[in-house]
N, C-alpha and C positions, 0 to 999 in steps of 0.2 A: 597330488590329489588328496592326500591324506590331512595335510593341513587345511586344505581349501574346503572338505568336509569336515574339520573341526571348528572352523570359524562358520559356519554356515549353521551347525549345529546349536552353538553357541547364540547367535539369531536369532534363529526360532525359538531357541528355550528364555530368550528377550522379552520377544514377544507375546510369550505364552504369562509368561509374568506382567507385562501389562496388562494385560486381558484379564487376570486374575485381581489386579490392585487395581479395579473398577473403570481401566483404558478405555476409549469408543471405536477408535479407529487408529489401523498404522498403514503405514507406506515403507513395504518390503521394496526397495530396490537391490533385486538380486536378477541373476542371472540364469532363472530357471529356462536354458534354452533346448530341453528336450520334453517330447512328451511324454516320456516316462518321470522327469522331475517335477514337473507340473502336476502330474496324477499324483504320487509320492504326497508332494506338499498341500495339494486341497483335501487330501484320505486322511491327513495328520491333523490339519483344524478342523475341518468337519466334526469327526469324531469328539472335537473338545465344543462343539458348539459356536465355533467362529467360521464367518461370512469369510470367503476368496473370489474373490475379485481379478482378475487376469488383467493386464494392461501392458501391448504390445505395440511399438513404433516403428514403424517400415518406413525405410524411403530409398528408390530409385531412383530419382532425379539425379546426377551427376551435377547439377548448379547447387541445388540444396546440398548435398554434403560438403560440397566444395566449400560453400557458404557456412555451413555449422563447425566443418571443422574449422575454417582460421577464427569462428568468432566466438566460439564455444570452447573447443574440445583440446583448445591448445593451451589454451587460457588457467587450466587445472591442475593442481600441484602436480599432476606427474610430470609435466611437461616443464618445469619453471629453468627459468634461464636456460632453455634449447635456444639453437637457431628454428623459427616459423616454420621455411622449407622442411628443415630435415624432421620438426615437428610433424607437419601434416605428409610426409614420406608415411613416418613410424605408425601414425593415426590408421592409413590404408592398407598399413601390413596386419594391423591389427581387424580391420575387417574383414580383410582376405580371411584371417584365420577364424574368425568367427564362424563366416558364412560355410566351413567347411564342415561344421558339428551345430550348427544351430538349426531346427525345426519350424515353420512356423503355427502360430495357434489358431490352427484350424480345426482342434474337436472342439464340439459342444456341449460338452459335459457340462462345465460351469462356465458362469458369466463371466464374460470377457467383452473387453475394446479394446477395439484395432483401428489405429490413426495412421493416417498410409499418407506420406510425402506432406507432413509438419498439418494437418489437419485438411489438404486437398480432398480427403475421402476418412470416413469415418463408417467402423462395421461394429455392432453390437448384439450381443447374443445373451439372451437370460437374464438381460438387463430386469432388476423387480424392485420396487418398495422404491420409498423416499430418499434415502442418501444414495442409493446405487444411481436412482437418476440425476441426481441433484451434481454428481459427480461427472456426469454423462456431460451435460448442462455448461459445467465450468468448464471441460476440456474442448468443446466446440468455441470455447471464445477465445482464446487463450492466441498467443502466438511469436514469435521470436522477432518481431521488425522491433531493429531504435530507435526509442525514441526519450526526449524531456517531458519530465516533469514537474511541474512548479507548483509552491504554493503561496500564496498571501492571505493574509485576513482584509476583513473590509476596512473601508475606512470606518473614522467615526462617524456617529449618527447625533442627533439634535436630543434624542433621548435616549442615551447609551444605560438606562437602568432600567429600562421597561420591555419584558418581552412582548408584552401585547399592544405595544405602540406602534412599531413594525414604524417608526419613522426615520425620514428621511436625511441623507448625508447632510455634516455642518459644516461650513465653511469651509475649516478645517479638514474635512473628509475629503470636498471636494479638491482641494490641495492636493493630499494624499494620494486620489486617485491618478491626478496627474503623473506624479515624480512616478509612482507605481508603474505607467505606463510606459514613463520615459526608461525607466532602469530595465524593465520586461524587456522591450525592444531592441535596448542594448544587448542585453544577455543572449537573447533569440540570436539574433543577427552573427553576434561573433561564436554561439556555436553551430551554428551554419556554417560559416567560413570555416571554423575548427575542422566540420564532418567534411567539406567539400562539396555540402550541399547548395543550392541556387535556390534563394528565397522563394522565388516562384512555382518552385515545385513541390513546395513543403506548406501546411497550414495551421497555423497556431489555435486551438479549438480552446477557447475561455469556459470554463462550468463557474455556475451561480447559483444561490439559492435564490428563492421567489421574493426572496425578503429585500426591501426596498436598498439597505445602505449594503447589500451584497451587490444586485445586479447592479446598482446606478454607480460603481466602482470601478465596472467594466464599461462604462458608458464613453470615457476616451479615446477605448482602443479601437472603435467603431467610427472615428472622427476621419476626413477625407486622405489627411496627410497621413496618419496612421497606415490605412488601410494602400497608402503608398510605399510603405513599406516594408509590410508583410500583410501575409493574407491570413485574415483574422477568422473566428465563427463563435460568436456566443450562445450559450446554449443553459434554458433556466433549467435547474434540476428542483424540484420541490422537495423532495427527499433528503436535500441537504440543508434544510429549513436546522436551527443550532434547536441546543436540548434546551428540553422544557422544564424551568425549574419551579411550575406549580404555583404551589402557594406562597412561596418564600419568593415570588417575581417580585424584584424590587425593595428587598431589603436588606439591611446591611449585617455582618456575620454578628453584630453583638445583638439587632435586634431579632436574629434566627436562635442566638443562646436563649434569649429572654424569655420569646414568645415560644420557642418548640425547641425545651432544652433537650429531652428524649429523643428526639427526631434527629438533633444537632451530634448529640453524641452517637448513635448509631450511624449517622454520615461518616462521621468522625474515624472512625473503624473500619470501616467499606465504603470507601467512596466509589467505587466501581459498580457494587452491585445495589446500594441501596436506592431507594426511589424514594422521594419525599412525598408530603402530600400531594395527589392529582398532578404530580410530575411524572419526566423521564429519569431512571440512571444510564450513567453510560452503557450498561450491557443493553439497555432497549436502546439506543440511538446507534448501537454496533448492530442488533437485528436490523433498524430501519434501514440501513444503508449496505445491507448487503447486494441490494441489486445494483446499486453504483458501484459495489468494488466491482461487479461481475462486467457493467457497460465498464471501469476503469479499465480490466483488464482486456476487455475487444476493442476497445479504443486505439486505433495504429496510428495516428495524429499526434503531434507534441498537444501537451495536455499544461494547460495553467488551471487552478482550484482556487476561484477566491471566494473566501469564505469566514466558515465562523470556527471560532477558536476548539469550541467541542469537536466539531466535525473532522478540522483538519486534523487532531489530535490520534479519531479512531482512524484516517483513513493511509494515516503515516505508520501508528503502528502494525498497521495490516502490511504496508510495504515492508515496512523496515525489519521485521519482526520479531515486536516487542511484545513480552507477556500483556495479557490485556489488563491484570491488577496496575500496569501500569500507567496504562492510559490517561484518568486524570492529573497525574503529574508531569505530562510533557508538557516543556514550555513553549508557546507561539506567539511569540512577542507580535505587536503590530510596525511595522518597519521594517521587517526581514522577509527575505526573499527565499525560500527555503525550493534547493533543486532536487530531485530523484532520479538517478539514470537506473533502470536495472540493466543489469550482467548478468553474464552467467555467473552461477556460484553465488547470488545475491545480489545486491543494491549500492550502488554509493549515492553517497547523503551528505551535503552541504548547504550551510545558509550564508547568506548575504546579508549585509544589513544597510540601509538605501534611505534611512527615516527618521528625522528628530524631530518633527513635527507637533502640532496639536493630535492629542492622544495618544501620547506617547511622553512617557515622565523621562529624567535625564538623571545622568550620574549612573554608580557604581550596581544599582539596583531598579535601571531599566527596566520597565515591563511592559510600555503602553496598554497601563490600566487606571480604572477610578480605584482606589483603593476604599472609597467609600461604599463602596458598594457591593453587595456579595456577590451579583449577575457576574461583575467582572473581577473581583478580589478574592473568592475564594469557591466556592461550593459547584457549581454547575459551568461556567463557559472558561471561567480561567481558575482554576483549581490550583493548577502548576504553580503560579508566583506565589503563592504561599506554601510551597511546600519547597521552595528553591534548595537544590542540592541534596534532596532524597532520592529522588529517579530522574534525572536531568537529563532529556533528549537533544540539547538543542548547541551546536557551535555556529558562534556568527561570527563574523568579519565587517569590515568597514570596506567600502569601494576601492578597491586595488589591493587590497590585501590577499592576504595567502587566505583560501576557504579551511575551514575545519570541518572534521566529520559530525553529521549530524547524530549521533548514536550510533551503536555496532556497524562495522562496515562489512554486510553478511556474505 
């Protein structure tokens, strides 16, 4: 006991230090399972002027633990190289012993939620203000079913230098979206077979921006044979419309040095937060698409995102979880298939690569991009190949090869 209140101590004097070197918010996962440690610990931040927030997980289901512990709770360093069985034995002694000193949080002192059998019922008390609901909010969607994740960019378009063109797939795109379709369906299909699953009972849900060489990309998998062999659903998201680079739409990085040499070098510095003229930066295009990570995450369908290079970039590193200074440097080549499974304990992350096509250059320094052009060679939708091997997200493979991790396996 005496250790166990030394490391706990230590914690809180963490977090007390966070809070103090200007922190917003933490997440105590502790073990406060009495009501005298609960009262103890909201009497101790209080006092220093920090919000506590209570968040309690019940479940009686006898299917659901059964279920959380092989898919979850075994899967975690304490358990590593057990046998499963004598795993999830050890798991239920451990409940046993909980449930014999554990309370549950039923005063109302402070604000608390209570999620009861993995969000079947949800109980809030003192819930107040803007982030206590907004947290409210995330945990009603949230939920533990497997599923894929995929992403691609679009094909190319007839005018790949113009944002305000919004025109339509070239030839070439049109190519692209084909093989795209064909290599998706392969992927779909054999991990199907992998889970055990029967195609018919599982739905591959397509998201799109509104933007013409996003949706008409998705436009194959909609085709009669297609939908013979798995069951598709496209779905336009407008929100996932690519960043806005303003003024600088359609010019190339020497004529952004020329014309807005000051503007170019404060990019230069902060590609993340600065915003050029009557443009977006990536931290507004991470606002706008908060409420797509929020539908990403209530989403219980296998999920494909084709899209645009910005986009895919923030909504990767929200999975993945990469600092967001990093975000303009992830690579999302056009060609590659890039998959996301979460786990427990975080995410694994692989790409494919499926594409030598038109819009997509060849050789040692692949990027399908113009490199003539800033839209897609440096500043706003593809930033990353010019910054290759500063913060590189990105492992591909060639069809039948061994996959590589796409950044941290969290």
């Amino acid at each position: 006991m005496a250790l166990r209140q030394k490391v706990s101590d230590a914690c809180e004097d963490m977090i007390t230090r966070w809070f103090d070197g200007g922190g917003q918010v933490v997440i105590y996962d502790a073990n406060n399972g009495s009501r005298a440690s609960r009262k103890r610990l909201a009497e101790k931040f209080e006092e220093k002027g920090i919000h506590v927030v209570f968040l309690e997980s019940l479940c009686d289901d006898p299917t659901v633990i059964e279920r959380n512990i092989r898919s979850v709770k075994i899967s975690s360093p304490d358990y590593r190289n057990w046998d499963p069985d004598r795993a999830v034995k050890d798991y239920y002694s451990r409940i046993q012993n909980q449930e014999k000193h554990y309370e549950e949080l039923t005063e109302t002192t402070w604000p608390s939620i209570r999620i009861i059998n993995v969000g079947e019922q949800m109980v809030t008390n003192k819930i107040m203000g803007y982030l206590q609901s907004r947290i409210v909010f995330f945990l009603m969607n949230i939920h533990n079913r497997f599923r894929n994740i995929y992403f691609a960019r679009s094909g190319q378009s007839l005018i790949e230098h113009s944002y305000r063109a919004d025109s339509d797939l070239s030839p070439g795109g049109w190519e692209y979206a084909e093989k795209l379709k064909e290599f998706v369906v392969q992927k779909y299909n054999k991990s199907l077979e992998d889970r055990g699953l029967d195609p018919k009972d599982r739905r591959l849900v397509i998201w799109t921006s509104a933007r013409r060489r996003s949706h008409h990309t998705a436009w194959p998998f909609l085709t009669a044979s297609t939908s013979a062999e798995i069951n598709v659903k496209v779905v336009e998201k407008p929100q996932m419309a690519e960043i806005n680079p303003g003024v600088w739409d359609g010019l190339t990085p020497d004529q952004v040095r020329k014309y807005y040499p000051n503007e170019w070098e404060r990019f230069s510095r902060d590609p993340y937060a600065y915003r050029a003229p009557r443009a977006e930066s990536y931290h507004d295009l991470c606002v706008r698409l908060e409420p797509i990570l929020v539908e990403l995450e209530r989403e219980k369908e296998d999920l494909l995102i084709i899209g645009h290079a910005s986009v895919i970039r923030c909504i990767l590193a929200y999975l993945v979880g990469l600092p967001v200074l990093e975000i303009p440097a992830i690579e999302v080549a056009r060609g590659d298939l890039i998959e996301v499974v979460p786990a427990s304990y975080g995410v694994h992350s692989q790409a494919y690569h499926f594409w030598d096509g038109v819009g997509r250059s060849h050789g040692h320094e692949s990027s399908g991009k113009d490199d003539t052009n800033l839209y897609e060679s440096y500043s706003y939708e593809n930033y990353a190949e010019d910054t290759r091997g500063k913060k590189g997200a990105k492992g591909t493979v060639s069809e039948g090869a061994t996959p590589q991790p796409v950044g941290p396996v969290l």
